[in-house]
VOBA-1610 file (N, C-alpha, C; in pm, whole numbers, padded with zeros to 5 digits, always signed):
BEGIN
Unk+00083-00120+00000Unk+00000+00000+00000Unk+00086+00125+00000Unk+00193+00116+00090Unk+00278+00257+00106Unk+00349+00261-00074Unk+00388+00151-00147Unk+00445+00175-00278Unk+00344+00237-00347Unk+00227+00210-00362Unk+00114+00290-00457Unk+00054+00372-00397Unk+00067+00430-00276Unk+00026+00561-00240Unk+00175+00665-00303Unk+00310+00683-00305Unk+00401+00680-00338Unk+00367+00763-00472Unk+00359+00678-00559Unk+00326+00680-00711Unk+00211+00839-00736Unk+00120+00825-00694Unk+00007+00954-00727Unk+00078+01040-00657Unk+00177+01085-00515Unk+00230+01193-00495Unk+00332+01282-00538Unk+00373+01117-00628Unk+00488+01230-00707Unk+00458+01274-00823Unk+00323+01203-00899Unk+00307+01254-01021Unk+00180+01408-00986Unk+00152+01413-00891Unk+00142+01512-00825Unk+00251+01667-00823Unk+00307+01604-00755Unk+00443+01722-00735Unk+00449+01752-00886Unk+00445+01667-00969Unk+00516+01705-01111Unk+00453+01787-01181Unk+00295+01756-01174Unk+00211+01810-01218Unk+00214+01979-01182Unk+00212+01994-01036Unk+00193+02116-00993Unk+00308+02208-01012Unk+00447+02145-01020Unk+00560+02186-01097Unk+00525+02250-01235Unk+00445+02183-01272Unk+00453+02252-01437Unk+00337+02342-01470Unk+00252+02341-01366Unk+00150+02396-01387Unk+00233+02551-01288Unk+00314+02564-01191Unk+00376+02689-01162Unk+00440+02727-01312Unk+00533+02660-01356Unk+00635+02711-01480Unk+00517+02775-01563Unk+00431+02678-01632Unk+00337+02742-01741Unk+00283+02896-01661Unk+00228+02899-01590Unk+00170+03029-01492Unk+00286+03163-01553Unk+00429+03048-01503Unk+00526+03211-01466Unk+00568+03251-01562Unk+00542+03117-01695Unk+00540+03137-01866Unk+00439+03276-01899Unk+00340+03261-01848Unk+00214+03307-01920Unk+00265+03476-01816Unk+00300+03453-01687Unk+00324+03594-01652Unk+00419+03695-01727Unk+00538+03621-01752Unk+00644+03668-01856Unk+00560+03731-02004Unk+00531+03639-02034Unk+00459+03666-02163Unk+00373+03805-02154Unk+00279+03804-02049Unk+00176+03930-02042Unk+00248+04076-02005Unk+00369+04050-01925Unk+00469+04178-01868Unk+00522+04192-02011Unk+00572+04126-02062Unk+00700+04142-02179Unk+00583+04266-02304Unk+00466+04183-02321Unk+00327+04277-02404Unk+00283+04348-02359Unk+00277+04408-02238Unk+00209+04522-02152Unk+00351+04574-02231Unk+00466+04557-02176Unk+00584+04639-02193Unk+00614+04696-02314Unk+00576+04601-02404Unk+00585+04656-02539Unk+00463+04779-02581Unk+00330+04723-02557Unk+00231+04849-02564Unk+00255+04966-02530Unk+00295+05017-02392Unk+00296+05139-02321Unk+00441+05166-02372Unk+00517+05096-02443Unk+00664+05208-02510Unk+00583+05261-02641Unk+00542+05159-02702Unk+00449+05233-02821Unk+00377+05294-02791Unk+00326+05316-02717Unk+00220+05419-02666Unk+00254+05542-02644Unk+00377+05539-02603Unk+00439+05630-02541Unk+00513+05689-02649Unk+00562+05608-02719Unk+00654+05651-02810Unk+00578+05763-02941Unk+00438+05667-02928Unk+00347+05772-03035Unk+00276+05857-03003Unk+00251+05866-02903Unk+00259+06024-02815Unk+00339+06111-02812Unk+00472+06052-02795Unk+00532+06135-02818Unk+00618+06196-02944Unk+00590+06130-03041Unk+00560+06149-03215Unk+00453+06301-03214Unk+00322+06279-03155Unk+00216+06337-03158Unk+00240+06476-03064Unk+00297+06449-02968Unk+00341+06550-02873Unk+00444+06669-03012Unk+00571+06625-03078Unk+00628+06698-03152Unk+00581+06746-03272Unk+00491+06666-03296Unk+00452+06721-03473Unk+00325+06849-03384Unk+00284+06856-03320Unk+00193+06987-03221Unk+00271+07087-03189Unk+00376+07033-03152Unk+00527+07149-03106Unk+00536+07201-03246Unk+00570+07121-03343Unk+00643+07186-03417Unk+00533+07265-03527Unk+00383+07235-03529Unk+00294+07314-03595Unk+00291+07442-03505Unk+00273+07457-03401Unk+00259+07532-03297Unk+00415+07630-03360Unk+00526+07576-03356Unk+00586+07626-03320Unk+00641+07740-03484Unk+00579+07662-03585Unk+00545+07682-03747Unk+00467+07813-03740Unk+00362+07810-03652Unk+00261+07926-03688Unk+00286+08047-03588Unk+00369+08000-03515Unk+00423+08127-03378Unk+00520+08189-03465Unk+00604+08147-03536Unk+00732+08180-03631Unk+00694+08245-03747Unk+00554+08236-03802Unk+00477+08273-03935Unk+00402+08390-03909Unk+00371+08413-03767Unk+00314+08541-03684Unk+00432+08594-03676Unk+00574+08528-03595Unk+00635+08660-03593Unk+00731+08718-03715Unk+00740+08612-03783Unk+00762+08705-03954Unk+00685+08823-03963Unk+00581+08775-03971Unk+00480+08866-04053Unk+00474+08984-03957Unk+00445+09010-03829Unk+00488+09099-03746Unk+00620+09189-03773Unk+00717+09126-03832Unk+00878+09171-03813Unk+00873+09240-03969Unk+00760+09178-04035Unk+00788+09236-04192Unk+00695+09351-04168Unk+00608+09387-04118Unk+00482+09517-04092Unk+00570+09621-04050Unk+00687+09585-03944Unk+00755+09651-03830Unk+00858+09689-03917Unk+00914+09643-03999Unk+01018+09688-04107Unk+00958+09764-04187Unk+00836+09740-04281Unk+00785+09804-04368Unk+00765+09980-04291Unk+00696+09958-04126Unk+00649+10073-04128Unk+00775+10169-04066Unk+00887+10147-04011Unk+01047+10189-04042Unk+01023+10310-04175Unk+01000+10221-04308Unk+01054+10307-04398Unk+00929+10410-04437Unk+00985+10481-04511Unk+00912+10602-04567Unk+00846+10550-04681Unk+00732+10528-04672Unk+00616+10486-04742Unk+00466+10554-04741Unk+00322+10461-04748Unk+00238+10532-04766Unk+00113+10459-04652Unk+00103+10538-04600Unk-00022+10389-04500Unk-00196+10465-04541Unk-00210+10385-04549Unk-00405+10412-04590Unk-00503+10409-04507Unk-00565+10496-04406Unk-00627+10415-04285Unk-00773+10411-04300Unk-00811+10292-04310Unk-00985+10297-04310Unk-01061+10313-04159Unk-01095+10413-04121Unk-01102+10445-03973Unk-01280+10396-03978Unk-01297+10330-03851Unk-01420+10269-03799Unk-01484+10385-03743Unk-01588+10438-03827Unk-01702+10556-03790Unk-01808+10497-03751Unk-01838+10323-03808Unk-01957+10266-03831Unk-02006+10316-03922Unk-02158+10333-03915Unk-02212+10345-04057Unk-02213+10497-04102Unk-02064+10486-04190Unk-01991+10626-04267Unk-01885+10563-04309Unk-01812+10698-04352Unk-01697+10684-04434Unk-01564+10793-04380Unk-01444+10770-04346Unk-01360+10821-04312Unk-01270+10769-04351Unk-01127+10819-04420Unk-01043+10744-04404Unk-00878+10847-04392Unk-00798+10815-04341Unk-00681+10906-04323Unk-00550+10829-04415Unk-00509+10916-04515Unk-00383+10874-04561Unk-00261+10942-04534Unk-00178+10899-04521Unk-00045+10962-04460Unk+00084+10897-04570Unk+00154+11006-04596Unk+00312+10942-04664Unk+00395+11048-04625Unk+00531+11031-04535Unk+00568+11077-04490Unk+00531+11157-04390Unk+00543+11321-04394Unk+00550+11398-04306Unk+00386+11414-04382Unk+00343+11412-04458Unk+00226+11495-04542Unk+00084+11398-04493Unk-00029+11456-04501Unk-00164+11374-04404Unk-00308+11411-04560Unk-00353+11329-04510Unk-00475+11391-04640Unk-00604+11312-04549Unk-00701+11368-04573Unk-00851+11323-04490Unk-00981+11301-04581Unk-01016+11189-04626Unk-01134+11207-04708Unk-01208+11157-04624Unk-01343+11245-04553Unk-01452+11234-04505Unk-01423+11217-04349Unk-01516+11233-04248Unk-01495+11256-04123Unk-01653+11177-04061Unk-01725+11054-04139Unk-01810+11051-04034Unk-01921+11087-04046Unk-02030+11040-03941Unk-02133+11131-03921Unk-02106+11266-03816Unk-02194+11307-03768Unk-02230+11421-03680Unk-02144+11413-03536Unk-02182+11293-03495Unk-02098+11210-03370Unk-01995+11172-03339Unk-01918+11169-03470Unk-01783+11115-03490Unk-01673+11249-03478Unk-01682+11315-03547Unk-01579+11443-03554Unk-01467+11411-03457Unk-01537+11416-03300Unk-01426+11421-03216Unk-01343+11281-03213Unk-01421+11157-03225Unk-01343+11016-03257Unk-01236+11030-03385Unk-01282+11123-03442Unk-01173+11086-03605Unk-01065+11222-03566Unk-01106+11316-03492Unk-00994+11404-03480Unk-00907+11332-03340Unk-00939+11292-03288Unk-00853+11157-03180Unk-00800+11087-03240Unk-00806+11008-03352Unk-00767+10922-03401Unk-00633+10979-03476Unk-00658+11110-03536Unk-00575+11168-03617Unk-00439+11204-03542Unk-00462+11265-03391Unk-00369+11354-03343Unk-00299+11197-03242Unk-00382+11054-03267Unk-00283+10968-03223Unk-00162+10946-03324Unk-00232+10935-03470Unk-00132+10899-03534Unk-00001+11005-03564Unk+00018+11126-03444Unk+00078+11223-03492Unk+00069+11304-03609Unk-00059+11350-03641Unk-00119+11380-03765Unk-00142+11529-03645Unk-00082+11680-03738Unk-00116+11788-03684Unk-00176+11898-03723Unk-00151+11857-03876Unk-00238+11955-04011Unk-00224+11834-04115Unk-00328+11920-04215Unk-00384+11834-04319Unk-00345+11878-04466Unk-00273+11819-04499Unk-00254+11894-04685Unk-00370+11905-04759Unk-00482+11822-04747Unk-00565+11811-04812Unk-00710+11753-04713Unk-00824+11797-04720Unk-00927+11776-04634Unk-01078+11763-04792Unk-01101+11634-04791Unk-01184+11599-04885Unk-01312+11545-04800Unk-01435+11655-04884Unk-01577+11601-04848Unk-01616+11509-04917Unk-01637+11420-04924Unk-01703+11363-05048Unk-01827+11431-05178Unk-01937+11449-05073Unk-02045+11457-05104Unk-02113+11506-04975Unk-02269+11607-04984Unk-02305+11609-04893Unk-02414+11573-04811Unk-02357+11417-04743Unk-02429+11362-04673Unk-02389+11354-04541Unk-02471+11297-04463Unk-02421+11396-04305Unk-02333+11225-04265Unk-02323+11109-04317Unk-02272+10997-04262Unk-02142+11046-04305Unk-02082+11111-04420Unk-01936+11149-04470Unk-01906+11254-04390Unk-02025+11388-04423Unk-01939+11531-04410Unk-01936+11550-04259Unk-02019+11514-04165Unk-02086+11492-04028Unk-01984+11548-03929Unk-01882+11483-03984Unk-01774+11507-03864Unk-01642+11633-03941Unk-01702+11659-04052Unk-01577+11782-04127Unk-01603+11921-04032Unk-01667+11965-03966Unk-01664+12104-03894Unk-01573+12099-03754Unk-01543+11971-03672Unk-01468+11963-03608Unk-01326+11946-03681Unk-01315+11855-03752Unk-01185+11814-03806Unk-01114+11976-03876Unk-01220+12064-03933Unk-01150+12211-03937Unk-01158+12241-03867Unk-01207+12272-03756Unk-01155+12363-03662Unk-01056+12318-03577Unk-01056+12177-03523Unk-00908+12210-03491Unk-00775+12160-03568Unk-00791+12098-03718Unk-00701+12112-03780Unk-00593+12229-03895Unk-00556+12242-03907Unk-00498+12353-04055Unk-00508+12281-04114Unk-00572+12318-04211Unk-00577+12218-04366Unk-00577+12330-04499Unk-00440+12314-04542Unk-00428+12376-04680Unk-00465+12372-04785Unk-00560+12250-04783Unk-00670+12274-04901Unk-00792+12167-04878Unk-00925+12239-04924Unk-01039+12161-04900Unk-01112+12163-05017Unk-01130+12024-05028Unk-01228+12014-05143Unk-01327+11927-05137Unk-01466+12025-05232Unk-01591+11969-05189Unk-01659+11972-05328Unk-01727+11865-05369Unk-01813+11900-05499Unk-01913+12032-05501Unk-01955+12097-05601Unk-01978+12226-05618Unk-02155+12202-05607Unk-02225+12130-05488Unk-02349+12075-05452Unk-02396+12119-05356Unk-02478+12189-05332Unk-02514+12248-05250Unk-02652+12168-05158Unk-02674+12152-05006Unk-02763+12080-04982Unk-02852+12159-04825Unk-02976+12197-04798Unk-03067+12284-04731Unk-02999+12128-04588Unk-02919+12178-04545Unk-02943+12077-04372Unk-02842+12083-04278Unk-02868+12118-04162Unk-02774+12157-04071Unk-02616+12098-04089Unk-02634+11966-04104Unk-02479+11934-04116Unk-02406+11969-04257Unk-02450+12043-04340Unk-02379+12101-04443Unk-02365+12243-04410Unk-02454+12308-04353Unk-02439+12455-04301Unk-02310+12479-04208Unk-02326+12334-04120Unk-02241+12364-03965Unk-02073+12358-04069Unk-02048+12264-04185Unk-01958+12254-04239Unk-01870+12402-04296Unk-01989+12479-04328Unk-01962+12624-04437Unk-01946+12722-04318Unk-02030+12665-04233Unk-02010+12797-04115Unk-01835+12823-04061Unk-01757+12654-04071Unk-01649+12611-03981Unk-01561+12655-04035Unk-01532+12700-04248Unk-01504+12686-04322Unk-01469+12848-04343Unk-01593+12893-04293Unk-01580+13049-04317Unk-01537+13123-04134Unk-01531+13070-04038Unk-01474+13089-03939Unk-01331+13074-03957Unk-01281+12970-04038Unk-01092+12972-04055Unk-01058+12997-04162Unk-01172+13074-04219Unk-01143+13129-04361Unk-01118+13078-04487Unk-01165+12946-04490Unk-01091+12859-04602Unk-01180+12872-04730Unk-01130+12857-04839Unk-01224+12878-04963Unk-01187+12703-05006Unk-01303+12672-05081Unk-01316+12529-05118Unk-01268+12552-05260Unk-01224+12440-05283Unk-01159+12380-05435Unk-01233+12272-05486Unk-01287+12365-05589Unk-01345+12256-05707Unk-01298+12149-05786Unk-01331+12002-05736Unk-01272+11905-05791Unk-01296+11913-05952Unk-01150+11883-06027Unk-01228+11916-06124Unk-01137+11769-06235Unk-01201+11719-06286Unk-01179+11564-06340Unk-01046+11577-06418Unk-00897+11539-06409Unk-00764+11503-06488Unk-00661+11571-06354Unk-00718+11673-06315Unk-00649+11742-06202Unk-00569+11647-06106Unk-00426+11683-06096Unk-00345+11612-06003Unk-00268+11707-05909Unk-00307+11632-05795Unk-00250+11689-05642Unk-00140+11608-05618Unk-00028+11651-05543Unk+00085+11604-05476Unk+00074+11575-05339Unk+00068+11467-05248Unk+00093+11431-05133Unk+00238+11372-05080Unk+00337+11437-05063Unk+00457+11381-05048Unk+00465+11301-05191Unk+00594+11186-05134Unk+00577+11138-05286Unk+00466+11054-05347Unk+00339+11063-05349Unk+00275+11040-05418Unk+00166+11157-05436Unk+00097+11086-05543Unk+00051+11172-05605Unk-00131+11125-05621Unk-00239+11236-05629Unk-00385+11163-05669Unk-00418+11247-05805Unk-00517+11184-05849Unk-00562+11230-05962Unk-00756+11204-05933Unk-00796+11361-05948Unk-00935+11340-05958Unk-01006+11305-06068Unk-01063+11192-06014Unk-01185+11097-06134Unk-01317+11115-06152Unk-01379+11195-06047Unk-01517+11233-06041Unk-01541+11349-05935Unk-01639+11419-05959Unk-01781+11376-06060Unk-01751+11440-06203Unk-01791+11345-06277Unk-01801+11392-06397Unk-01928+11493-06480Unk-02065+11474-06408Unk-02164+11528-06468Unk-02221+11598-06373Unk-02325+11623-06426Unk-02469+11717-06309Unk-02539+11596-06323Unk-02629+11587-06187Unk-02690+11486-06129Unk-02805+11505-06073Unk-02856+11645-06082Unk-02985+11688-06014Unk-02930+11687-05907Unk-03054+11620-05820Unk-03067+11572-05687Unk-02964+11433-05634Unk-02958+11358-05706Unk-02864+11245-05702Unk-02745+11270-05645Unk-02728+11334-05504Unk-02614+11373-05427Unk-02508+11259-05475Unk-02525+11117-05412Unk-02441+11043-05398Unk-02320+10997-05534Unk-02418+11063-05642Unk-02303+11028-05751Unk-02219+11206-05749Unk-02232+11271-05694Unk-02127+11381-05716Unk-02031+11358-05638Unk-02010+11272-05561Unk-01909+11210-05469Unk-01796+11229-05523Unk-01668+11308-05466Unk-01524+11350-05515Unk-01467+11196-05518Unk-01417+11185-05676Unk-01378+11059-05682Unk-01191+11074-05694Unk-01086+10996-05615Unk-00964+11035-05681Unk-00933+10869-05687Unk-00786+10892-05763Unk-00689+10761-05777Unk-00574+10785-05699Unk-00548+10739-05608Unk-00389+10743-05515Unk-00299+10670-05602Unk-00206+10706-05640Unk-00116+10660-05669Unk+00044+10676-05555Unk+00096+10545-05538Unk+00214+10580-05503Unk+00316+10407-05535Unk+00410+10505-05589Unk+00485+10401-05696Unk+00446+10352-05781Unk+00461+10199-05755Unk+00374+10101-05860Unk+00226+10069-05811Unk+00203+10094-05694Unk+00060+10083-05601Unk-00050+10168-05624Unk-00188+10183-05640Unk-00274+10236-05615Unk-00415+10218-05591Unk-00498+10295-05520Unk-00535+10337-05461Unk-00713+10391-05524Unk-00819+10346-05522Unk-00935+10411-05570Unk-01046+10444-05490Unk-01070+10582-05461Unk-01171+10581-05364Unk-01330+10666-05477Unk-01432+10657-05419Unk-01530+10659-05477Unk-01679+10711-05426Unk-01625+10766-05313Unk-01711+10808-05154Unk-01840+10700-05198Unk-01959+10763-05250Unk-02099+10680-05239Unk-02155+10681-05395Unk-02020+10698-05448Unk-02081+10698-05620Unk-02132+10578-05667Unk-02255+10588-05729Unk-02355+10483-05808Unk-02356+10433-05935Unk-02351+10361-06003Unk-02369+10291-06106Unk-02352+10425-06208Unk-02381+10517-06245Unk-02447+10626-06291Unk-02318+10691-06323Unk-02256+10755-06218Unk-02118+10792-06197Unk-02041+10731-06255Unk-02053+10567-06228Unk-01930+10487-06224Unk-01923+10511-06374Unk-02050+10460-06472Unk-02014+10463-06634Unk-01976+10585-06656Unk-02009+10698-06589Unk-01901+10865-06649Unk-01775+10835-06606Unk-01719+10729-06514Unk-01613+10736-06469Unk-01522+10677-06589Unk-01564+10614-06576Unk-01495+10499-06729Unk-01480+10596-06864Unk-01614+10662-06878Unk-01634+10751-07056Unk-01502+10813-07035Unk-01401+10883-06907Unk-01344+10989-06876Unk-01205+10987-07003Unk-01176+10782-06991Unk-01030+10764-07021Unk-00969+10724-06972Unk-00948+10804-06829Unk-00886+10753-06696Unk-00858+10590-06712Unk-00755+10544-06673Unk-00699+10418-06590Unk-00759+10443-06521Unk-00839+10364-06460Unk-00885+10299-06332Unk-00852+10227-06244Unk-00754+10118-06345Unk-00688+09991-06273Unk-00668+10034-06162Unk-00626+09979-05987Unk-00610+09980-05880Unk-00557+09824-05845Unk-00489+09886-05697Unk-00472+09762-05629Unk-00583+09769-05462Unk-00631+09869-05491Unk-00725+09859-05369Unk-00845+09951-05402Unk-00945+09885-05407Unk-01052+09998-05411Unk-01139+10005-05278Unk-01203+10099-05254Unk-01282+10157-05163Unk-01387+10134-05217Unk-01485+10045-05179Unk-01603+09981-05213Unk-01747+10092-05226Unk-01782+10191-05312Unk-01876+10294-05336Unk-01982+10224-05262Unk-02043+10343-05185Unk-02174+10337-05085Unk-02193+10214-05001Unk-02103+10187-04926Unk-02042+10094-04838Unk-02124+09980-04896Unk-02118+09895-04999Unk-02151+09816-05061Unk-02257+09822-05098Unk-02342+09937-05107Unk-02512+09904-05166Unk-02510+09800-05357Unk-02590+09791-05337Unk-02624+09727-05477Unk-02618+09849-05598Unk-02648+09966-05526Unk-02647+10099-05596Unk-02488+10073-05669Unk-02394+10074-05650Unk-02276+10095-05693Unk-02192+09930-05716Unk-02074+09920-05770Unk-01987+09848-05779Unk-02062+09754-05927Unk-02055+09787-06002Unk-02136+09792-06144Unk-02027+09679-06179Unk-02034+09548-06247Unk-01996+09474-06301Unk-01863+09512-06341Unk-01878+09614-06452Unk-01795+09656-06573Unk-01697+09745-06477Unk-01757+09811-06439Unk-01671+09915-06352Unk-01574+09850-06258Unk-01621+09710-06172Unk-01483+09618-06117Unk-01408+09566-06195Unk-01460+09510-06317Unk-01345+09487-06422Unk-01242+09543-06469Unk-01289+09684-06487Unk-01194+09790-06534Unk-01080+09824-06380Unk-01137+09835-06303Unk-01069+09860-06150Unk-00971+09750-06156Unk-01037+09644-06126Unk-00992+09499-06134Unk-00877+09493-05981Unk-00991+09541-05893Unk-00868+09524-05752Unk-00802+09414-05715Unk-00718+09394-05609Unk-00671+09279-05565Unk-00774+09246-05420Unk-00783+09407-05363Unk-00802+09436-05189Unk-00946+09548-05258Unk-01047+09501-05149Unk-01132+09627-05154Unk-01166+09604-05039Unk-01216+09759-04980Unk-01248+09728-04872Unk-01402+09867-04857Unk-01437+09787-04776Unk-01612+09824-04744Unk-01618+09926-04559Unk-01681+10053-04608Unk-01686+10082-04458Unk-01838+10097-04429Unk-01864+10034-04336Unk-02034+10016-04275Unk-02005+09977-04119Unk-02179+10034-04097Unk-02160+10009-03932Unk-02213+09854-03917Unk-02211+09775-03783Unk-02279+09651-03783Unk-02365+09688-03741Unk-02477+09555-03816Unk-02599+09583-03837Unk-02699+09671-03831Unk-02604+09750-03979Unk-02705+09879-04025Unk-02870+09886-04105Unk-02918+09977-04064Unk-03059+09977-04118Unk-03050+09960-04253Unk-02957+09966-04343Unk-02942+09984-04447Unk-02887+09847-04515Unk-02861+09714-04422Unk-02807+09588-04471Unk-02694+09590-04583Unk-02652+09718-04554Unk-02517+09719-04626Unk-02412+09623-04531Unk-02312+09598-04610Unk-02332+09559-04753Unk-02437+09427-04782Unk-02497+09432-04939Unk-02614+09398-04967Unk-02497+09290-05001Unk-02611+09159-05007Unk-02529+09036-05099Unk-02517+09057-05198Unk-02603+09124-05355Unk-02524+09150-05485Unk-02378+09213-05481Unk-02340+09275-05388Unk-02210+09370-05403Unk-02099+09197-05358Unk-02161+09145-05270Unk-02061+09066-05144Unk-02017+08947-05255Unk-02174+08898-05355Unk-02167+08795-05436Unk-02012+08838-05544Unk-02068+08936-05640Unk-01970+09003-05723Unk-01852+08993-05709Unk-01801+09040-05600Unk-01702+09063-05483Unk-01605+08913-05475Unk-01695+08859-05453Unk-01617+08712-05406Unk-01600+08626-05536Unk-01703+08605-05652Unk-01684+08596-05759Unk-01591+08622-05860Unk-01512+08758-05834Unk-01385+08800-05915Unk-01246+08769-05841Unk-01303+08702-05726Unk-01209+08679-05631Unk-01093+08792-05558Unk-01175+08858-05518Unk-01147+09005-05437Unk-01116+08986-05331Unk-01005+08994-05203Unk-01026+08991-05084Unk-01069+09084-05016Unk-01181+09096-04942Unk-01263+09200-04908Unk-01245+09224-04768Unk-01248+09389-04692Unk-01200+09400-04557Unk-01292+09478-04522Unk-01354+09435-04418Unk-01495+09536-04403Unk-01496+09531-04276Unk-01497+09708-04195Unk-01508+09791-04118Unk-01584+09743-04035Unk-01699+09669-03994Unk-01790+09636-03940Unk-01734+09530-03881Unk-01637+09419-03917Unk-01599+09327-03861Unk-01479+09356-03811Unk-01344+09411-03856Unk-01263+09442-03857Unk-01242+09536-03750Unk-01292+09658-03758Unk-01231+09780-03697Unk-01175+09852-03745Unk-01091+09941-03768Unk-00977+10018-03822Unk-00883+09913-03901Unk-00870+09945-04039Unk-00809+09898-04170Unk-00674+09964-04184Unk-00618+09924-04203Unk-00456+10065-04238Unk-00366+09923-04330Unk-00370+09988-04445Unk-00310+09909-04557Unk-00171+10032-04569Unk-00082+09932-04606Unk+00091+09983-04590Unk+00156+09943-04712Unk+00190+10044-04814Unk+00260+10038-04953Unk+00387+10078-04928Unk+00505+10031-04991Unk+00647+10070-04991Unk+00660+10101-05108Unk+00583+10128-05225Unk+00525+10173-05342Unk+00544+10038-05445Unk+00575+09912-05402Unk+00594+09796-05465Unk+00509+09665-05423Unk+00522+09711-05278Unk+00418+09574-05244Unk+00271+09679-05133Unk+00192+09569-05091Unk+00137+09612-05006Unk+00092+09521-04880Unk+00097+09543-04788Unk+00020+09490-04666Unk-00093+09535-04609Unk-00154+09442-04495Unk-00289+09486-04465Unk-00302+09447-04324Unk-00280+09559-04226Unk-00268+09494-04074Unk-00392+09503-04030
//
C-alpha cells in the first residue's frame, strides 16, 4: 500500500511543478506585451506630442515674420491708408511721410473720434481735407476736423444741400477762412511722394447727391489706390467715358456696398486685388447687400470690411502692399 500511495504523490508534485512554470510562462509573456504596448504608446505620443510642437511652433514663427515684416515696412518712408471705424460712414486718413490727407470725417458724432484718431497717429495739419459729397454719414464730422485742424486745401463738390450738417460745415469753413476747391476731373495733387488724380464727378446729377461724390486715384509708386465716396452705377459709367486708368490695387467699395454701386464693368476695369467696405454693424441699411458681397467674391477680391474688422490701415512701400 505505502508503494502505490508513493506513485500519485509524485506525479502530483510534477504536475503542480509545471503547472507553476506554465503560470510564470504566461506571466512573462503578459509583462513582456504590456511592456511593449505602453513604449508604443508612449513613443506615439510622443511622435504626436512633436509634430503639435512643431505646428505650434510653425505658426508662432509665421506670426512673428509677418509681425517683423509690418515693423520693417512701417520703419521706412512709405504710404499707410487708414480705413477708420465711424460705423455706418466713411472716413479714411492717408499719410506718406511727413504729409496727411482726410477724405470724409463721419457722421455728426464722430468728428471728435476721427480728430482723436488723427492727433494719435501724430497727424497735426492736413494737406488736403476731402468732403465727399453732402451727406451727413461722410461730411458729419468735417466742422470739427476744421476747426481744430490747418488744412491747406479743402475740397468739396460744387453741390449744395438745405441741412444743418452742411451749413455747420460752411459755417467752420468760413470761421478759418478757407475757400473750397473745385474738384475738377484730370487734375493732379501732390501728397509727399505720391501723387492723386481726380476721377469724379463727372456730370450734373440733379438731386442724385451720392453720384457727385469727389472721386480720386492714389497713386504711389507702382501701387494704387481708388476711392469713390458713395458713387452709383451712374457715376461709375461717367467714370470709365473719362479715359482715366482705373486699374487699382485697392478699391474703396462705393456706398459701403449698396447694390447701388460696384457695377460689373466698372470692377473689371478697377480689377482690384483688396477692396475694402466701410459700414456700421448691423445697419438699417443691410449694407453691404449680398449682390455687391456675391460680385465681390466671384472675381475673387479679398474683401475688408469695417464692421468686422475695426480700423483697416493698408501699408505700400510703393511695390508691395500689406494689410494689418
Amino acid at each position: 500500500m505505502r508503494e502505490y500511495n508513493r506513485q500519485p504523490q509524485k506525479r502530483n508534485k510534477v504536475r503542480c511543478k509545471k503547472q507553476k512554470e506554465f503560470l510564470l510562462f504566461l506571466f512573462l509573456v503578459v509583462f513582456i506585451m504590456a511592456g511593449i504596448f505602453v513604449g508604443n504608446h508612449v513613443s506615439l505620443q510622443e511622435k504626436e506630442n512633436r509634430k503639435t510642437d512643431k505646428a505650434e511652433d510653425k505658426t508662432a514663427d509665421e506670426q512673428e515674420s509677418e509681425e517683423n515684416t509690418w515693423q520693417d515696412l512701417q520703419k521706412q518712408e512709405g504710404l499707410e491708408v487708414h480705413f477708420v471705424d465711424v460705423g455706418q460712414g466713411d472716413a479714411t486718413l492717408i499719410i506718406c511721410g511727413e504729409h496727411a490727407m482726410l477724405i470724409d470725417a463721419g457722421d455728426n458724432n464722430k468728428g471728435t473720434a476721427v480728430q482723436y484718431y488723427l492727433q494719435k497717429q501724430g497727424v497735426t495739419k492736413l494737406d488736403y481735407l476731402i468732403g465727399t459729397h453732402p451727406d451727413a454719414d461722410h461730411i458729419g464730422g468735417l466742422d470739427v476736423i476744421i476747426t481744430k485742424f490747418d488744412c491747406n486745401r479743402i475740397i468739396m463738390p460744387e453741390v449744395q444741400r438745405d441741412m444743418a450738417t452742411y451749413r455747420d460745415v460752411i459755417d467752420a469753413m468760413e470761421y478759418k477762412q478757407y475757400r473750397n476747391t473745385r474738384p475738377m476731373v484730370g487734375t493732379q495733387y501732390f501728397l509727399g511722394d505720391a501723387v492723386f488724380t481726380v476721377v469724379a464727378p463727372v456730370g450734373n446729377y440733379g438731386e442724385e447727391y451720392n453720384n457727385y461724390s469727389v472721386g480720386i486715384l492714389l497713386t504711389y509708386g507702382e501701387n494704387k489706390f481708388l476711392f469713390t465716396g458713395d458713387a452709383e452705377r451712374m457715376a461709375e459709367y461717367d467714370m470709365l467715358q473719362t479715359g482715366i486708368d482705373l486699374s487699382a490695387d485697392v478699391l474703396k467699395v462705393g456706398h459701403h456696398g449698396s447694390s447701388d454701386s460696384t457695377s460689373k464693368s466698372f470692377l473689371e476695369a478697377v480689377s482690384p486685388k483688396y477692396a475694402v467696405i466701410s459700414c456700421g454693424a448691423d445697419n438699417d441699411y443691410g449694407h453691404p447687400h449680398r449682390r455687391t458681397m456675391d460680385i465681390l467674391e466671384e472675381s475673387g477680391i479679398a474683401v475688408y470690411r469695417t464692421d468686422e474688422l475695426g480700423d483697416i490701415v493698408f501699408y505700400s512701400d510703393g511695390q508691395n502692399i500689406m494689410v494689418n
